[in-house]
N, C-alpha and C positions, 0 to 999 in steps of 0.2 A: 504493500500500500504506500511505503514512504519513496520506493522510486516510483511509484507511476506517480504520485504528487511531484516529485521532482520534474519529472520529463514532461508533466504539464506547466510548471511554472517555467521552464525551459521554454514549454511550447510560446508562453503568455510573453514571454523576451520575446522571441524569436518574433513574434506577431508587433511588439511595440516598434523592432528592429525596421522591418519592413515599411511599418507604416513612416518611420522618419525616412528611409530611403526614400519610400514613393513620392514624399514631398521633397525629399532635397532631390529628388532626379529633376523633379517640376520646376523647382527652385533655379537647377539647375541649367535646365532649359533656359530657364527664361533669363539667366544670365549669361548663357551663351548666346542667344537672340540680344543682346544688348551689346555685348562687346563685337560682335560682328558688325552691328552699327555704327556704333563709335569706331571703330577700327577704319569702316567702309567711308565715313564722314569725314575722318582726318586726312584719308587719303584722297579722297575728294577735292579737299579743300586745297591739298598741298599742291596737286594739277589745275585746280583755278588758278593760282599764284603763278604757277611755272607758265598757262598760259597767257598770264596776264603780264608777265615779264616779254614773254614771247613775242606779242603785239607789239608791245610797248618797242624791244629793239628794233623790229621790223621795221614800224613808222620813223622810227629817229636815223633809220641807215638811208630808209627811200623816201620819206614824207610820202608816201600815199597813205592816204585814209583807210584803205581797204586793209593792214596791217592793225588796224586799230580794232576789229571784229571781236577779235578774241579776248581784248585789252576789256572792253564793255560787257562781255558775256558776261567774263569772270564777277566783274563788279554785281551785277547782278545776281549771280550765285552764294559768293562770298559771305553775303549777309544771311542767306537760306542757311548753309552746314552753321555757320558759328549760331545761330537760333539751334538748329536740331541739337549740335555740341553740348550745348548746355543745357534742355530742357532732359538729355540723357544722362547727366552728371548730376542732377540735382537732390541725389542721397550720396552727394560723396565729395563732400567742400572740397578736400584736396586737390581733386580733380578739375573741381569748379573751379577754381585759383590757377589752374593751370593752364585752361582753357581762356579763360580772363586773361591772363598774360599772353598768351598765345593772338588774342585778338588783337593787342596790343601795338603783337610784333606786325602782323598782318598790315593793320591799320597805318604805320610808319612804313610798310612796304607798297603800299598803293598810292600814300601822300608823294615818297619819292617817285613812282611811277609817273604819277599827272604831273608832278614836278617837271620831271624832263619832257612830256610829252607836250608838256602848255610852254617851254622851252626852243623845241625843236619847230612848235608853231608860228615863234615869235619873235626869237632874235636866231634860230638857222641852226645847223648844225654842229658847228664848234661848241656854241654855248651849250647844248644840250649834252656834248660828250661829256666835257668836263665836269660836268654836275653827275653824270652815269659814273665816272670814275672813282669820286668822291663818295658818292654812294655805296659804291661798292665794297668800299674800306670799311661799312659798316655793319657788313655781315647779317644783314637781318633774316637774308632766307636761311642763313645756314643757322641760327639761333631757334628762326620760326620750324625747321627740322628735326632740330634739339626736343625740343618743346613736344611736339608730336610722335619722336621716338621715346622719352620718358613712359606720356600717356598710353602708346601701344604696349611698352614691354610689362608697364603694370595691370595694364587688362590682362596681357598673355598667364602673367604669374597668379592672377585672380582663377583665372580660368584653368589654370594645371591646378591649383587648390583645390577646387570646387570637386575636379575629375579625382584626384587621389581622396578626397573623402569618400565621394560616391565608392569607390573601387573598396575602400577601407569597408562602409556598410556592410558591402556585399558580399565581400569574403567573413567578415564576421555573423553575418546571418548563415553563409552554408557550413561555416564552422560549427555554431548552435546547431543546426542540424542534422551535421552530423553526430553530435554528443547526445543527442535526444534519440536518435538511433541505437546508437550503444549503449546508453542506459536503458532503454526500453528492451533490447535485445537480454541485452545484462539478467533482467528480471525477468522475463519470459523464461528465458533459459536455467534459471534458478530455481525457477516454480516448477517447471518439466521436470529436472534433478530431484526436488524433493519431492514429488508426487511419486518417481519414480521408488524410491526410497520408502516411502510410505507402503507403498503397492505391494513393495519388497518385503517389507516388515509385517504386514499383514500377512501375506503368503507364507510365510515363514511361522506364525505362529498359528496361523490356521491347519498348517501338515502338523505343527504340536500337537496341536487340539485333537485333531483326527488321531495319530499315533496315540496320544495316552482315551482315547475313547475306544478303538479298536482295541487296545490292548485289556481295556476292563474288564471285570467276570460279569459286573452288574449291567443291567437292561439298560439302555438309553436311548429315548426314542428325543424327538425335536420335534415341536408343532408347530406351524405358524401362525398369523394372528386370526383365521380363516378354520383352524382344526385342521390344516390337512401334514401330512408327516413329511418334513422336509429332510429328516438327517434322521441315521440309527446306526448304531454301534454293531458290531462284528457278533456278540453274545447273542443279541436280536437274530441276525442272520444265521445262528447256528440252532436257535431256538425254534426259530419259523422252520428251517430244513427240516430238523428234526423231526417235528409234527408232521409235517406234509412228506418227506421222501426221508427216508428213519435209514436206509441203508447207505442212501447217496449222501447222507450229511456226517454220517462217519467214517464215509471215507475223503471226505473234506478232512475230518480232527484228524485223518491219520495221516 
Protein backbone atom coordinates (compact mmCIF):
# COMPACT_ATOMS: atom_id res chain seq x y z
CA UNK A 1 0.00 0.00 0.00
CA UNK A 2 2.90 2.44 0.86
CA UNK A 3 4.53 2.08 -2.62
CA UNK A 4 1.42 2.22 -4.66
CA UNK A 5 0.99 5.62 -2.52
CA UNK A 6 4.35 6.50 -3.57
CA UNK A 7 4.13 5.87 -7.33
CA UNK A 8 0.93 7.98 -7.07
CA UNK A 9 2.26 10.95 -5.43
CA UNK A 10 5.11 10.30 -8.06
CA UNK A 11 2.34 10.08 -10.45
CA UNK A 12 0.70 13.71 -8.90
CA UNK A 13 4.76 15.31 -9.75
CA UNK A 14 4.84 13.93 -12.63
CA UNK A 15 1.25 15.58 -13.70
CA UNK A 16 2.31 19.01 -11.93
CA UNK A 17 5.75 18.56 -14.17
CA UNK A 18 3.91 18.46 -17.40
CA UNK A 19 1.58 20.98 -16.72
CA UNK A 20 4.43 23.68 -16.13
CA UNK A 21 6.10 22.33 -19.34
CA UNK A 22 2.83 22.69 -21.32
CA UNK A 23 2.95 26.37 -20.28
CA UNK A 24 6.57 27.04 -20.43
CA UNK A 25 6.43 25.34 -24.01
CA UNK A 26 3.43 28.00 -24.80
CA UNK A 27 5.49 30.41 -22.91
CA UNK A 28 7.95 29.58 -24.98
CA UNK A 29 6.47 29.83 -28.16
CA UNK A 30 5.58 33.00 -27.71
CA UNK A 31 8.88 34.10 -26.89
CA UNK A 32 10.39 32.62 -29.72
CA UNK A 33 7.49 34.40 -31.97
CA UNK A 34 8.82 37.73 -30.31
CA UNK A 35 12.57 37.55 -30.72
CA UNK A 36 12.01 36.54 -34.21
CA UNK A 37 10.47 39.81 -34.49
CA UNK A 38 12.68 41.82 -32.84
CA UNK A 39 15.44 40.11 -34.59
CA UNK A 40 13.54 40.48 -38.09
CA UNK A 41 12.95 44.44 -37.17
CA UNK A 42 16.47 45.31 -36.38
CA UNK A 43 17.58 43.91 -39.29
CA UNK A 44 15.09 45.68 -41.16
CA UNK A 45 15.95 48.78 -39.87
CA UNK A 46 19.68 48.21 -40.38
CA UNK A 47 18.83 47.84 -44.48
CA UNK A 48 16.75 51.15 -44.20
CA UNK A 49 19.83 52.89 -43.04
CA UNK A 50 22.29 51.12 -45.55
CA UNK A 51 19.64 52.09 -48.18
CA UNK A 52 19.23 55.32 -47.05
CA UNK A 53 23.04 55.95 -47.03
CA UNK A 54 22.91 54.28 -50.60
CA UNK A 55 20.65 57.17 -52.05
CA UNK A 56 22.11 59.51 -50.31
CA UNK A 57 25.96 58.73 -52.13
CA UNK A 58 24.34 58.09 -55.28
CA UNK A 59 22.76 61.78 -55.43
CA UNK A 60 25.81 63.54 -54.10
CA UNK A 61 28.21 61.49 -56.94
CA UNK A 62 25.56 62.29 -59.86
CA UNK A 63 22.95 64.98 -58.44
CA UNK A 64 20.14 63.07 -60.07
CA UNK A 65 17.05 62.93 -58.20
CA UNK A 66 16.29 59.54 -59.18
CA UNK A 67 19.28 58.32 -56.46
CA UNK A 68 17.23 59.96 -53.91
CA UNK A 69 14.34 56.92 -54.01
CA UNK A 70 15.63 54.96 -51.68
CA UNK A 71 17.12 57.85 -49.45
CA UNK A 72 12.91 58.79 -48.96
CA UNK A 73 11.71 55.06 -48.64
CA UNK A 74 13.80 54.42 -45.93
CA UNK A 75 12.64 57.76 -44.03
CA UNK A 76 9.60 56.53 -44.22
CA UNK A 77 10.18 53.02 -42.85
CA UNK A 78 12.56 54.16 -40.25
CA UNK A 79 9.84 55.43 -38.17
CA UNK A 80 7.57 52.01 -38.62
CA UNK A 81 10.42 49.39 -37.19
CA UNK A 82 11.73 51.98 -34.39
CA UNK A 83 7.58 52.12 -33.28
CA UNK A 84 7.36 48.12 -33.71
CA UNK A 85 11.11 48.12 -31.65
CA UNK A 86 9.73 49.32 -28.87
CA UNK A 87 6.14 48.52 -28.58
CA UNK A 88 8.05 44.66 -28.54
CA UNK A 89 10.47 45.74 -25.79
CA UNK A 90 8.14 47.12 -23.47
CA UNK A 91 8.47 44.29 -20.57
CA UNK A 92 12.15 44.60 -20.79
CA UNK A 93 13.52 48.43 -19.96
CA UNK A 94 16.87 47.39 -20.76
CA UNK A 95 16.03 46.76 -23.90
CA UNK A 96 13.94 49.73 -24.03
CA UNK A 97 17.07 51.86 -23.24
CA UNK A 98 18.65 50.30 -25.93
CA UNK A 99 16.49 50.64 -28.43
CA UNK A 100 16.17 54.57 -27.35
CA UNK A 101 19.79 54.86 -27.88
CA UNK A 102 19.65 53.02 -30.97
CA UNK A 103 17.06 55.61 -32.30
CA UNK A 104 19.30 58.18 -31.32
CA UNK A 105 22.02 56.97 -33.32
CA UNK A 106 19.78 56.58 -36.35
CA UNK A 107 18.35 59.89 -35.87
CA UNK A 108 22.14 61.67 -36.18
CA UNK A 109 22.49 59.23 -39.15
CA UNK A 110 19.75 60.73 -41.29
CA UNK A 111 20.34 64.53 -39.82
CA UNK A 112 23.83 63.85 -41.59
CA UNK A 113 22.37 62.28 -44.58
CA UNK A 114 19.93 65.50 -45.49
CA UNK A 115 22.82 67.38 -44.39
CA UNK A 116 24.82 66.43 -47.36
CA UNK A 117 22.06 65.84 -49.47
CA UNK A 118 20.56 69.76 -48.85
CA UNK A 119 24.49 70.32 -49.47
CA UNK A 120 25.14 68.77 -52.71
CA UNK A 121 21.73 70.64 -53.78
CA UNK A 122 23.10 73.96 -52.94
CA UNK A 123 26.58 74.83 -52.83
CA UNK A 124 27.62 71.42 -55.43
CA UNK A 125 29.64 68.83 -54.91
CA UNK A 126 32.84 69.62 -53.17
CA UNK A 127 30.94 71.17 -50.31
CA UNK A 128 28.87 68.17 -49.81
CA UNK A 129 32.04 65.72 -49.86
CA UNK A 130 33.79 67.32 -47.38
CA UNK A 131 30.91 67.21 -44.87
CA UNK A 132 30.58 63.20 -46.14
CA UNK A 133 34.05 62.98 -44.85
CA UNK A 134 33.69 64.53 -41.61
CA UNK A 135 30.88 62.56 -41.13
CA UNK A 136 32.25 59.68 -41.53
CA UNK A 137 34.98 60.17 -38.67
CA UNK A 138 31.83 59.76 -36.76
CA UNK A 139 31.11 56.21 -36.83
CA UNK A 140 27.58 56.40 -36.34
CA UNK A 141 26.45 53.30 -38.42
CA UNK A 142 29.17 51.36 -37.14
CA UNK A 143 27.83 52.38 -33.25
CA UNK A 144 24.17 52.05 -34.64
CA UNK A 145 25.46 48.16 -35.55
CA UNK A 146 26.92 47.95 -32.17
CA UNK A 147 23.73 48.67 -30.77
CA UNK A 148 21.62 46.10 -32.71
CA UNK A 149 24.36 43.32 -32.27
CA UNK A 150 24.15 43.76 -28.26
CA UNK A 151 20.15 43.40 -28.61
CA UNK A 152 20.27 40.40 -31.08
CA UNK A 153 22.85 38.30 -29.05
CA UNK A 154 20.74 38.90 -25.96
CA UNK A 155 17.55 37.76 -27.41
CA UNK A 156 19.68 34.79 -28.86
CA UNK A 157 20.94 33.92 -25.07
CA UNK A 158 17.03 34.42 -23.87
CA UNK A 159 16.02 32.20 -26.22
CA UNK A 160 18.91 29.15 -25.76
CA UNK A 161 17.54 29.72 -21.99
CA UNK A 162 14.11 29.21 -22.47
CA UNK A 163 15.15 25.90 -24.98
CA UNK A 164 17.46 24.22 -22.08
CA UNK A 165 14.70 24.70 -19.44
CA UNK A 166 12.18 23.25 -21.64
CA UNK A 167 14.64 20.24 -22.42
CA UNK A 168 15.44 20.24 -18.42
CA UNK A 169 11.31 19.76 -17.89
CA UNK A 170 11.23 17.00 -20.14
CA UNK A 171 13.92 14.85 -19.33
CA UNK A 172 12.93 15.39 -15.71
CA UNK A 173 9.40 14.36 -16.35
CA UNK A 174 10.51 10.99 -18.37
CA UNK A 175 12.96 10.41 -15.59
CA UNK A 176 9.68 10.54 -12.96
CA UNK A 177 8.50 8.03 -15.13
CA UNK A 178 10.58 6.11 -15.35
CA UNK A 179 10.91 5.79 -11.34
CA UNK A 180 7.15 5.28 -11.18
CA UNK A 181 7.68 2.32 -13.29
CA UNK A 182 10.17 0.75 -11.11
CA UNK A 183 8.55 1.28 -8.04
CA UNK A 184 5.28 0.03 -9.23
CA UNK A 185 7.07 -2.90 -10.98
CA UNK A 186 9.03 -3.18 -7.57
CA UNK A 187 5.63 -3.97 -5.63
CA UNK A 188 3.98 -5.95 -8.07
CA UNK A 189 6.73 -8.02 -8.07
CA UNK A 190 6.89 -8.25 -4.25
CA UNK A 191 3.25 -9.03 -3.98
CA UNK A 192 3.74 -12.14 -6.64
CA UNK A 193 6.97 -13.27 -4.37
CA UNK A 194 4.95 -13.27 -1.32
CA UNK A 195 1.72 -14.69 -2.59
CA UNK A 196 3.84 -17.18 -3.91
CA UNK A 197 5.39 -17.89 -0.42
CA UNK A 198 2.09 -17.81 1.02
CA UNK A 199 0.61 -20.48 -1.56
CA UNK A 200 3.93 -22.39 -0.56
CA UNK A 201 3.28 -22.29 3.13
CA UNK A 202 -0.04 -23.34 2.97
CA UNK A 203 0.64 -26.35 0.66
CA UNK A 204 3.19 -27.27 2.82
CA UNK A 205 1.02 -27.45 5.95
CA UNK A 206 -1.85 -28.69 4.21
CA UNK A 207 0.26 -32.21 3.06
CA UNK A 208 0.85 -31.88 7.25
CA UNK A 209 -2.43 -31.95 7.88
CA UNK A 210 -3.32 -34.79 5.47
CA UNK A 211 -0.05 -37.00 6.78
CA UNK A 212 -0.94 -36.70 10.58
CA UNK A 213 -4.90 -37.21 9.54
CA UNK A 214 -4.08 -40.31 7.30
CA UNK A 215 -1.93 -41.42 9.76
CA UNK A 216 -4.63 -41.45 12.63
CA UNK A 217 -6.52 -44.65 14.13
CA UNK A 218 -9.50 -42.29 14.95
CA UNK A 219 -12.49 -41.45 12.30
CA UNK A 220 -12.27 -38.00 10.67
CA UNK A 221 -14.71 -37.10 8.49
CA UNK A 222 -14.84 -32.88 7.33
CA UNK A 223 -18.30 -31.31 6.41
CA UNK A 224 -18.86 -28.23 4.88
CA UNK A 225 -21.10 -25.57 5.74
CA UNK A 226 -23.94 -27.22 3.27
CA UNK A 227 -23.54 -31.05 5.39
CA UNK A 228 -21.83 -32.43 2.56
CA UNK A 229 -18.31 -34.58 3.22
CA UNK A 230 -15.45 -32.77 1.92
CA UNK A 231 -12.40 -34.52 3.51
CA UNK A 232 -11.80 -38.12 5.52
CA UNK A 233 -9.10 -39.68 6.89
CA UNK A 234 -7.57 -43.17 5.75
CA UNK A 235 -9.39 -45.06 9.17
CA UNK A 236 -12.61 -43.87 7.21
CA UNK A 237 -11.59 -45.53 4.20
CA UNK A 238 -10.41 -48.75 5.68
CA UNK A 239 -13.77 -48.63 7.65
CA UNK A 240 -16.19 -48.11 4.66
CA UNK A 241 -13.85 -51.04 2.61
CA UNK A 242 -14.39 -53.09 5.39
CA UNK A 243 -18.05 -53.00 5.53
CA UNK A 244 -18.63 -53.18 1.85
CA UNK A 245 -15.66 -55.42 0.22
CA UNK A 246 -14.21 -57.39 3.82
CA UNK A 247 -11.68 -59.36 1.62
CA UNK A 248 -10.48 -56.47 -0.67
CA UNK A 249 -9.97 -54.10 2.38
CA UNK A 250 -7.44 -56.59 3.98
CA UNK A 251 -5.80 -57.00 1.54
CA UNK A 252 -5.39 -53.05 1.25
CA UNK A 253 -3.96 -53.58 5.57
CA UNK A 254 -1.71 -56.02 4.19
Amino acid sequence: MAGFSLASAILVLIGVVSDQNTRGSTNNGSIGKNTSKKINSLEELLSQIKDAETGQNGYILTGKQIYLNPYQTALANVDQEIAKLKSLTTDQPNQRQQITTLESLITAKLTQLKQTIDLRQNKGLEAALQVVVRNNQQNLMDDSRKVINEVENEEGGRLQHTSRNTILTFAIAICLSFIVLAVVYYFIYRQVIERQRKEETLNQERNFISAVLDTASALVIVFDSQGKIVRFNQACVFLICGIKHPLRCKSLKH
